[in-house]
C-alpha positions in Angstrom: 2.9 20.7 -22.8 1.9 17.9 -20.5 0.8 19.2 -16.9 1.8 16.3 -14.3 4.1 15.8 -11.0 7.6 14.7 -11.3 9.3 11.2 -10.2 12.4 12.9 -11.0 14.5 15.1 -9.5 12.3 17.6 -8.5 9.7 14.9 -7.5 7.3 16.3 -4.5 8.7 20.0 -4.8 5.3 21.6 -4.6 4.5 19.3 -1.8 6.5 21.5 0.3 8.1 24.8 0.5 11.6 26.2 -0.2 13.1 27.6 2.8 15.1 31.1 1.2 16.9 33.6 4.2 17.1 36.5 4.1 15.2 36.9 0.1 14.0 40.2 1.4 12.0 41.6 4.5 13.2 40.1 7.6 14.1 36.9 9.0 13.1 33.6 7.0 10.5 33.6 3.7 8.6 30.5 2.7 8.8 30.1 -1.2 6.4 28.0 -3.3 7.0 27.5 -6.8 4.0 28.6 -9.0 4.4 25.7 -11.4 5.9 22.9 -12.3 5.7 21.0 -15.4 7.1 17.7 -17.0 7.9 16.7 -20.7 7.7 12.8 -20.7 10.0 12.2 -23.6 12.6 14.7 -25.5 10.4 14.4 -28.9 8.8 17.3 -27.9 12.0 19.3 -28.1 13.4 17.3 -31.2 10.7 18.3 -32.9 11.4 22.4 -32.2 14.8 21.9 -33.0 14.7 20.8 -36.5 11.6 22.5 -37.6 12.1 25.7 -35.3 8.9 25.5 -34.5 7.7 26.2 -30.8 4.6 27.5 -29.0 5.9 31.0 -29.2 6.0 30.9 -33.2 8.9 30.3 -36.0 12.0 30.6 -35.2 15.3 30.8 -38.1 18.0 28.9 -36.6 21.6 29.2 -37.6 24.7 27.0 -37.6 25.2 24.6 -34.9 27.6 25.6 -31.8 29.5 23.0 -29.6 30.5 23.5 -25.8 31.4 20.7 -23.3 30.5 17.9 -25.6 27.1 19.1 -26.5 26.0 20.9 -30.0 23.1 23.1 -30.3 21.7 25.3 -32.7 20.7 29.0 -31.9 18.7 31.4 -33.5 20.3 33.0 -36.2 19.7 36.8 -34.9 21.9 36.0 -31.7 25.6 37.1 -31.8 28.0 35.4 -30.2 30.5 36.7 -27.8 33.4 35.6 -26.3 32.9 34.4 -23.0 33.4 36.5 -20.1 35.0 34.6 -17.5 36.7 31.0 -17.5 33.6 29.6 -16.4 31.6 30.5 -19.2 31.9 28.1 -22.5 29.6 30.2 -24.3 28.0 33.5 -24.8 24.9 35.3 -26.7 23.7 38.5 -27.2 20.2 38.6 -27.9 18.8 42.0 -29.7 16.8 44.5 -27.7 13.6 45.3 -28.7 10.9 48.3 -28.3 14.0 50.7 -27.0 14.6 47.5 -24.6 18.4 46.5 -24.1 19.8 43.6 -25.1 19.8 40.1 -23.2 22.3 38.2 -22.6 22.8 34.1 -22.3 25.3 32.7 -20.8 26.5 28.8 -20.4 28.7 27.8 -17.3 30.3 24.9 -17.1 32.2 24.8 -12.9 33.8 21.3 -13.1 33.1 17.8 -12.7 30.8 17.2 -9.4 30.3 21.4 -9.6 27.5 23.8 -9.4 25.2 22.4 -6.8 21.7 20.3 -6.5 18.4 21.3 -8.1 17.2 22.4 -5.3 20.4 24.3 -4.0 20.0 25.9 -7.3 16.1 26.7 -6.8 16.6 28.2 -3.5 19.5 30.7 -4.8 18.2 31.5 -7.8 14.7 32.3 -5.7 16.5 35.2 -3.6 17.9 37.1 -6.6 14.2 38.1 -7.9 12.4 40.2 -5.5 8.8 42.0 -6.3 7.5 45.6 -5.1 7.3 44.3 -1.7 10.9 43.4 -1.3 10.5 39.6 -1.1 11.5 37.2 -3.4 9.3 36.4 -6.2 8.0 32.9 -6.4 9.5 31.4 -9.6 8.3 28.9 -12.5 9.6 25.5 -12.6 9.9 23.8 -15.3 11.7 19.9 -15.8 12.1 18.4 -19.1 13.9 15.5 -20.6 16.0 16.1 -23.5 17.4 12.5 -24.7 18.7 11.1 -22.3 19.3 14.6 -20.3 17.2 15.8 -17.6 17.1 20.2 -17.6 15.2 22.1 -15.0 14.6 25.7 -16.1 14.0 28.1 -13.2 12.1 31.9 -14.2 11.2 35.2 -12.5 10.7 38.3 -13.2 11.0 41.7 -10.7 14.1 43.7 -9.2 17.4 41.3 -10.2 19.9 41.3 -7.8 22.8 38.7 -8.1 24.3 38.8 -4.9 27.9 38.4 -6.1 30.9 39.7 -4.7 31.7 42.8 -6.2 28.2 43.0 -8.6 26.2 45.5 -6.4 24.0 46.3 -10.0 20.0 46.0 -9.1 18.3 45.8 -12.3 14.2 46.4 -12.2 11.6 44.7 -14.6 14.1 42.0 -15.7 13.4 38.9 -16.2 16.2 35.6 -15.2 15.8 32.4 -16.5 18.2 29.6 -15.1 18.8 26.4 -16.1 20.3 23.7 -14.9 21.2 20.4 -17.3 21.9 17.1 -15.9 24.2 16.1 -18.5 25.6 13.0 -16.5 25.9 12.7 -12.6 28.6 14.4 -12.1 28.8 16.8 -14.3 26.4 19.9 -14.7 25.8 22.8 -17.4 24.3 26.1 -16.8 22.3 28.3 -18.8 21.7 32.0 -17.7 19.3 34.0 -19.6 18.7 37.8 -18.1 17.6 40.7 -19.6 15.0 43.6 -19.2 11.1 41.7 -19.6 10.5 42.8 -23.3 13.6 41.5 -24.4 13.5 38.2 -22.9 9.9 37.2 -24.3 10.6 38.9 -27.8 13.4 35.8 -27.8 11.7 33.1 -25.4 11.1 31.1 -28.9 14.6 31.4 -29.4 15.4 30.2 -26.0 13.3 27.7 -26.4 14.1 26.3 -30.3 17.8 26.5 -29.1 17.1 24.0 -25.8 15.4 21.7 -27.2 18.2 21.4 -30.2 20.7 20.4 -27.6 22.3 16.5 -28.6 25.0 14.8 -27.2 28.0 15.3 -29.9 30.2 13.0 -31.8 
């Protein structure tokens, strides 16, 4: 994939830091995101969807899914759950591997004007993932166009920690891979992917093929 700076939302993020209180340690941390990377056009992703083809290999795809107006296709070893909470439109399991648990991936969908910026987003999502030292670990940052969609996929890996009231869990070795989907200006859809390390790259084609498949719907 193309390496090159944004002029989109995320345009001049590595030219500064992300300001995250109270990540880990004391006081204030300064985080920097390790990458950043931009697809000029969605034909990239069109392509993985319909051949399920993507860097990390084949991938068998099965029937399409719909939620808020969009249809995607996910890989056909995913199982489908019913959502969780009202917030969530949909829900996967994705098969352990190696003795590894399962992953789970789940897509959010607050409300019209909901959710938060990108960079809101970058900066919470930052202070869930901490390393061996206790401070949060700087994540990937990936922005992509998808038609006429703009997603910005955020990824770390360390100690998870969500932070939300009344989940106290802390979950070592696990990897979290947000995403945020511009969809239209007001409105927002979020994709959660967590699960222990192994898990999460034995499916990161998946992931992947089933992104890219994302259209607009009839």
């Amino acid at each position: 994939m193309k390496r090159c700076m944004n002029k989109g939302p995320l345009a001049g993020v590595l030219g500064f830091t992300l300001l995250c209180a109270g990540c880990g340690g004391s006081g204030s941390e300064t985080i920097t995101p390790t990458t950043q990377r931009s697809a000029s056009s969605g034909a990239e992703a069109e392509t993985a969807s319909s051949t399920g083809q993507t860097e990390g290999g084949e991938v068998e795809l099965g029937p399409s899914v719909e939620f808020v107006g969009l249809v995607a296709q996910v890989p056909a070893s995913w199982q489908s759950e019913m959502p969780s909470s009202n917030m969530r439109v949909a829900q996967f399991r994705l098969p352990g591997v190696d003795g590894a648990d399962d992953a789970e991936l789940a897509i959010f969908d607050f409300g019209p004007g909901m959710g938060g910026s990108v960079l809101d987003n970058i900066r919470r999502w930052t202070g869930q993932v901490t390393g061996p030292d206790g401070n949060a670990v700087p994540p990937t940052v990936v922005e992509a166009q998808i038609g006429d969609m703009t997603i910005t996929k955020v990824e770390s890996t360390g100690t998870f920690m969500s932070g939300m009231p009344g989940d106290s869990s802390v979950r070592e070795n696990t990897t979290v891979i947000n995403a945020q989907l511009i969809k239209s200006p007001d409105q927002y859809i979020f994709f959660k992917l967590i699960g222990p390390r192994a898990t999460v790259e034995a499916n990161r084609a998946g992931f992947e093929a089933m992104r890219g498949s994302i259209t607009r719907g009839e």
